[in-house]
C-alpha positions in Angstrom: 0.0 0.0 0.0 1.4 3.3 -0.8 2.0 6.0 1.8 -0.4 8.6 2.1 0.0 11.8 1.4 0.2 14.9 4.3 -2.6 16.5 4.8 -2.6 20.1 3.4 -4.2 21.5 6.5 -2.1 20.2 8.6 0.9 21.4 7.2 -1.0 25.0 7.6 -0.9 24.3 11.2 2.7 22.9 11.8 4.0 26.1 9.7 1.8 28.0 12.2 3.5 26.0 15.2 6.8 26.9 14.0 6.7 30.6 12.9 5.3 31.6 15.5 1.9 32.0 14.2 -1.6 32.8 16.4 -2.3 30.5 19.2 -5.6 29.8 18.4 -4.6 28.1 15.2 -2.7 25.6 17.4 -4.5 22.3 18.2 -5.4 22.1 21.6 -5.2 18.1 21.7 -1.9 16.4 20.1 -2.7 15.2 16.0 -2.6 12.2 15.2 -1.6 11.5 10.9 -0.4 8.6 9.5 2.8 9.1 7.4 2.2 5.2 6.0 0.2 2.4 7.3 3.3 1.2 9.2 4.5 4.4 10.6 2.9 7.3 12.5 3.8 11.0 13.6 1.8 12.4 16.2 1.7 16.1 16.4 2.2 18.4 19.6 2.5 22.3 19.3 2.2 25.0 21.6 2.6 28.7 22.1 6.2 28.2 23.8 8.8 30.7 22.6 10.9 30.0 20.3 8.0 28.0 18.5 8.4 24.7 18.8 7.1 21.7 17.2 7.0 17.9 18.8 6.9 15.2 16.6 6.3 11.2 18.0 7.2 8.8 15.6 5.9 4.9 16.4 6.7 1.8 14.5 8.8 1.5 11.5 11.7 3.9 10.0 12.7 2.3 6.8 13.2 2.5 3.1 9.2 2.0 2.6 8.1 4.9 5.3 11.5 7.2 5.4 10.1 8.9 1.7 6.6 10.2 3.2 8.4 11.4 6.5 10.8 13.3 4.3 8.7 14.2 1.9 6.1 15.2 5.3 8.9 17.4 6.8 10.1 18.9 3.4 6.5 20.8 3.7 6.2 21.3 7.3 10.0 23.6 6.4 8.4 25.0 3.3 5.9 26.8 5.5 8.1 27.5 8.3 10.1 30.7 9.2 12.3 28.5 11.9 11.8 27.4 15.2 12.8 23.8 17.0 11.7 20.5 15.8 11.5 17.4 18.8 11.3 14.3 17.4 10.5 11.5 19.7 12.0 8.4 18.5 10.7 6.1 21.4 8.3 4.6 19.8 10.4 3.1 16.6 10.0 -0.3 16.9 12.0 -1.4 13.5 15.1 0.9 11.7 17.3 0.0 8.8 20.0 1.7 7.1 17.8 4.1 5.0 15.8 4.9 7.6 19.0 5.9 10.1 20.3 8.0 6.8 16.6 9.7 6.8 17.1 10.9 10.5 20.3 12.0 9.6 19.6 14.0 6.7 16.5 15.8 8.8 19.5 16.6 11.3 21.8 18.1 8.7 19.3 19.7 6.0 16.5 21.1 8.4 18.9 24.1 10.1 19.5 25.1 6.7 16.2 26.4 6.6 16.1 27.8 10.1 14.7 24.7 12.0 16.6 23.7 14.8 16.6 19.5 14.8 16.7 17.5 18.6 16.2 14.1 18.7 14.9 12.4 22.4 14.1 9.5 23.3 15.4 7.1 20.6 14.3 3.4 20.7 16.9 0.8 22.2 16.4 -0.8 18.5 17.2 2.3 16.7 20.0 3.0 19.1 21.4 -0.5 17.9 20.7 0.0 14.7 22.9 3.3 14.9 25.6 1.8 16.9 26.2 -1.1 13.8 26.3 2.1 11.4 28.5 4.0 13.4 25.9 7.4 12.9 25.6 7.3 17.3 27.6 10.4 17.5 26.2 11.9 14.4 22.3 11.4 14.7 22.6 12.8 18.4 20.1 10.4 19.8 19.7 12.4 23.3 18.3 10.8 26.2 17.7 6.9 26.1 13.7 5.9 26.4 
């Protein structure tokens, strides 16, 4: 099954997150939207200064699901004017090679556009996964789930 595509309206909202834009275009609630049927990004976004956007990813970071999550936060930096992206990584439950090289382009590319990238949380599997790639120091996992 192919991925799905981001919704437009909420790409409206996570550029609102991050620039800064009027509270009461934030969601109240945390989003839920399905990148792919086998990996999901859960939304949280506040009124914090700098804007700030949280981003829970559960269940599989690979070849298959790392396209729509690029392709998901190539938008979300399209509409933004900067701010910090938090990606919670505890809930990845499978991680191969493309998917470690995903997280590590986010990490590089992102910043160029003004988007500070922190990563918390990471899985124990995607910690070994990036401990037989040799990307530990690189991806800057932070804190351990």
């Amino acid at each position: 099954m192919p991925p799905s595509q981001p919704d437009p309206q909420d790409d409206e909202t996570v550029g609102a997150a991050l620039t800064g834009g009027d509270e009461s275009t934030l969601p109240q609630e945390p989003h839920e939207a399905a990148s792919s049927s086998r990996l999901s990004v859960r939304r949280e976004s506040g009124g914090r200064l700098p804007p700030r956007l949280e981003l829970h990813l559960a269940g599989e970071l690979d070849a298959d699901t790392a396209h729509a999550l690029r392709e998901h936060l190539a938008v979300l930096a399209a509409h933004s004017a900067g701010g910090l992206l938090v990606l919670d990584l505890s809930g990845i439950t499978f991680c191969d090679y493309p998917g470690l090289y995903t997280l590590l382009s986010i990490h590089r590319t992102l910043p160029l556009a003004g988007i500070d990238v922190q990563f918390t949380r990471a899985s124990g599997v995607l910690r070994a996964t990036a401990e037989r790639a040799g990307l530990t120091t690189q991806l800057a996992l932070g804190d351990a789930s």
